[in-house]
Backbone bond lengths (Angstrom), bond angles and torsions (degrees), N, CA, C in turn:
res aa  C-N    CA-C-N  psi(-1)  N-CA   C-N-CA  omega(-1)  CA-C   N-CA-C  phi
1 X - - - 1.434 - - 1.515 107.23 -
2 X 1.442 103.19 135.91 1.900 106.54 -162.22 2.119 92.96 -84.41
3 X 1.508 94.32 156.85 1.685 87.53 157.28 1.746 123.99 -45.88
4 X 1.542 109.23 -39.34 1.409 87.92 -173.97 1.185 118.37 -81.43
5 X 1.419 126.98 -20.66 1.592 133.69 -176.73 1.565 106.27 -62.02
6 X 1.476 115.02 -43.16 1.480 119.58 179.96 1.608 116.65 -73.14
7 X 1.192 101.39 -20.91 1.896 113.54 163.12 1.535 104.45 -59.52
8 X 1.506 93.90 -47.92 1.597 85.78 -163.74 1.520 121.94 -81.18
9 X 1.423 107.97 -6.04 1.488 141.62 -176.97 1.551 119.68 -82.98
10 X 1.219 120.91 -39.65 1.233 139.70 -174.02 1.298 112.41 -56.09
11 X 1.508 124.01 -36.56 1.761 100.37 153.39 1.256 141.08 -91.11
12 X 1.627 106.10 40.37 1.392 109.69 -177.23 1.413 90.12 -126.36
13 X 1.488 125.65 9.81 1.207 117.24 -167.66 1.877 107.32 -85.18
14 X 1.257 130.10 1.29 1.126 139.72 167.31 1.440 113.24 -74.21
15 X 1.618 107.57 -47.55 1.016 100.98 -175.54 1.534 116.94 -93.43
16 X 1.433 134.17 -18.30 1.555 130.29 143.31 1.552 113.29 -33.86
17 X 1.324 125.11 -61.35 1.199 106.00 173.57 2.038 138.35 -58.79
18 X 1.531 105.33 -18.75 1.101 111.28 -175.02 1.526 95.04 -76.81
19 X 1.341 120.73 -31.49 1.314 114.00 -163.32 1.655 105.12 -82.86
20 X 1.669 109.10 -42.02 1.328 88.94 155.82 1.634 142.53 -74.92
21 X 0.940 133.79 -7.58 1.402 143.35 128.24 1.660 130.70 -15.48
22 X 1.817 96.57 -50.60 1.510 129.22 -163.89 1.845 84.38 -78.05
23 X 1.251 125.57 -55.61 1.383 129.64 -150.53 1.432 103.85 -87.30
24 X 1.205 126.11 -27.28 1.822 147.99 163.90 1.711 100.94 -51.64
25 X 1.112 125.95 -73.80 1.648 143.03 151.12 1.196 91.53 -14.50
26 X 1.353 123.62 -83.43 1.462 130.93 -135.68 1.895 107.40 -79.25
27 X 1.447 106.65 -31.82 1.486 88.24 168.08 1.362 110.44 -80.79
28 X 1.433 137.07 -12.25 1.347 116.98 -141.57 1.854 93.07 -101.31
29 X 1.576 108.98 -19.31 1.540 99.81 165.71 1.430 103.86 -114.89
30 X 1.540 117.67 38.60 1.583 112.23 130.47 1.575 119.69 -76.16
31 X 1.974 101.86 -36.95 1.277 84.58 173.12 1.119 125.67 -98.42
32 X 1.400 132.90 -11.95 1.527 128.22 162.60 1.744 110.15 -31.86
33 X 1.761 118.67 -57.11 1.282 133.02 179.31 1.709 103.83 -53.55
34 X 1.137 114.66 -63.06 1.590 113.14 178.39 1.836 109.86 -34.93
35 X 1.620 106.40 -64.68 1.321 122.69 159.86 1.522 115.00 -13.22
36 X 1.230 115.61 -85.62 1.468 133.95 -176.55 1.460 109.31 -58.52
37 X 1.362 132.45 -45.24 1.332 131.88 160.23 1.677 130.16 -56.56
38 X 1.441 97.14 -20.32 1.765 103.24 177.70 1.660 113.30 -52.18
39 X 1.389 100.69 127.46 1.587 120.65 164.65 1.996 94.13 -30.26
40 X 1.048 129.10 -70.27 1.555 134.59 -168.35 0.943 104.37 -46.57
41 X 1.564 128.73 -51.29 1.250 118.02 176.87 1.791 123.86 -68.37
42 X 0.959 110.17 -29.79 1.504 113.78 166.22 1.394 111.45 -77.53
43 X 1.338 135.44 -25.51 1.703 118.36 157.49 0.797 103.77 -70.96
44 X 1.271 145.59 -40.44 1.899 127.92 176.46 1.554 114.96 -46.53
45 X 1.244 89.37 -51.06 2.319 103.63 -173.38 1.420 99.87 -67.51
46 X 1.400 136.19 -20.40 1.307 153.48 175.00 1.075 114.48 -65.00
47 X 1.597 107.10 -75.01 1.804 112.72 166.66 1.461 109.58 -32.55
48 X 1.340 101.92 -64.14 1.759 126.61 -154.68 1.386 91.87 -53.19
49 X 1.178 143.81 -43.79 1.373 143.20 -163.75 1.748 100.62 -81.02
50 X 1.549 109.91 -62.71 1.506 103.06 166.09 1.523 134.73 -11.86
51 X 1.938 83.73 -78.93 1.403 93.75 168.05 2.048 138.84 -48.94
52 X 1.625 92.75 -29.34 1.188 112.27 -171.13 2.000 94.63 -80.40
53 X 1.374 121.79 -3.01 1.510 121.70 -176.31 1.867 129.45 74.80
54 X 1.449 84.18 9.63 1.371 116.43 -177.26 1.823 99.49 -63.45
55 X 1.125 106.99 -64.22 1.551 103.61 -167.86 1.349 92.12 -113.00
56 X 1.790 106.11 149.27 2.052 120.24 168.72 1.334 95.21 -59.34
57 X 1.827 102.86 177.49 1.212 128.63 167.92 1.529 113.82 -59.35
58 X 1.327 104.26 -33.66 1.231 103.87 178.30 1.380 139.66 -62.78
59 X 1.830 105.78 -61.81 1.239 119.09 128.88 1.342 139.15 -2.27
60 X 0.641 105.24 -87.07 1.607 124.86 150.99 1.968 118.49 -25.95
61 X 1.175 85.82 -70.63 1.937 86.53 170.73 1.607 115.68 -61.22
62 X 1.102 117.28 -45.51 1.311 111.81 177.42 1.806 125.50 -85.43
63 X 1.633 95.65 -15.76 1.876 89.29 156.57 1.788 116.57 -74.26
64 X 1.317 97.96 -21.80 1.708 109.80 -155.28 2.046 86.68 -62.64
65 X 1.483 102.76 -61.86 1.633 118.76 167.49 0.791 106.44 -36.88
66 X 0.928 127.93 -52.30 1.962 108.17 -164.13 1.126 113.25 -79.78
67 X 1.537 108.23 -36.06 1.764 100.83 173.85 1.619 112.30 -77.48
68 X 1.419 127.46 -12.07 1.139 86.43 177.76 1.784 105.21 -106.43
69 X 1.204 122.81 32.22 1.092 121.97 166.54 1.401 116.67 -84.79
70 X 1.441 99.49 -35.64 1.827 127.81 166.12 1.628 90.10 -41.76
71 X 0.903 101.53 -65.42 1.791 108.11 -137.91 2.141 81.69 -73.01
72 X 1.134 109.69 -66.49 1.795 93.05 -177.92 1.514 127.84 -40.72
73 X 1.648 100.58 -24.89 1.623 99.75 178.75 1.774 102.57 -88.21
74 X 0.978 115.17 -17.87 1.684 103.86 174.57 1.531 106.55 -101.67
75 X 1.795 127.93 -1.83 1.548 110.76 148.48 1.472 125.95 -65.58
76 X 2.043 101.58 -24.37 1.292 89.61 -161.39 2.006 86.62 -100.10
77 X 0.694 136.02 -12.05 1.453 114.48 176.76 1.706 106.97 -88.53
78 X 1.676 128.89 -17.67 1.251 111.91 127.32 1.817 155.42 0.76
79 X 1.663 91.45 -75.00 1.326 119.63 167.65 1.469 126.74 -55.66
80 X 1.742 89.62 -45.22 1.635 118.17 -171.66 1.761 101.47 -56.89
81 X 1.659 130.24 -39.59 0.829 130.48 -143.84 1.760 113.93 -70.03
């Protein structure tokens, strides 16, 4: 960018930064959300409920399955990317 282009640029430079700011924000509670949605984190809240007598044995075995079938089909389409 030449000196004069950045002359002519310099009052948008408030708003370049808000937007990068805006996009900084915006991935970092994409991944907080990813975070909280992870298969791992729901076998933990899973156990935790188990243990707590919340859900049977049964219960229990077949949520445990499903999430981690969840969680292998989103390592391998992960990988895939």
């Amino acid at each position: 960018m030449g000196l004069f282009t950045g002359l002519l640029t310099l009052p948008l430079a408030p708003v370049r930064g808000t937007i990068w700011i805006a996009e900084i924000l915006a991935e970092e509670a994409e991944r907080e959300l990813e975070m909280a949605e992870s298969p791992e984190r729901g076998l933990a809240e899973l156990e935790a409920a188990h243990l707590a007598g919340e859900l049977s044995d049964e219960e229990f075995a077949e949520a445990q399955a499903q999430l981690i079938d969840l969680t292998i089909t989103l390592r391998a389409h992960q990988e895939g990317r």
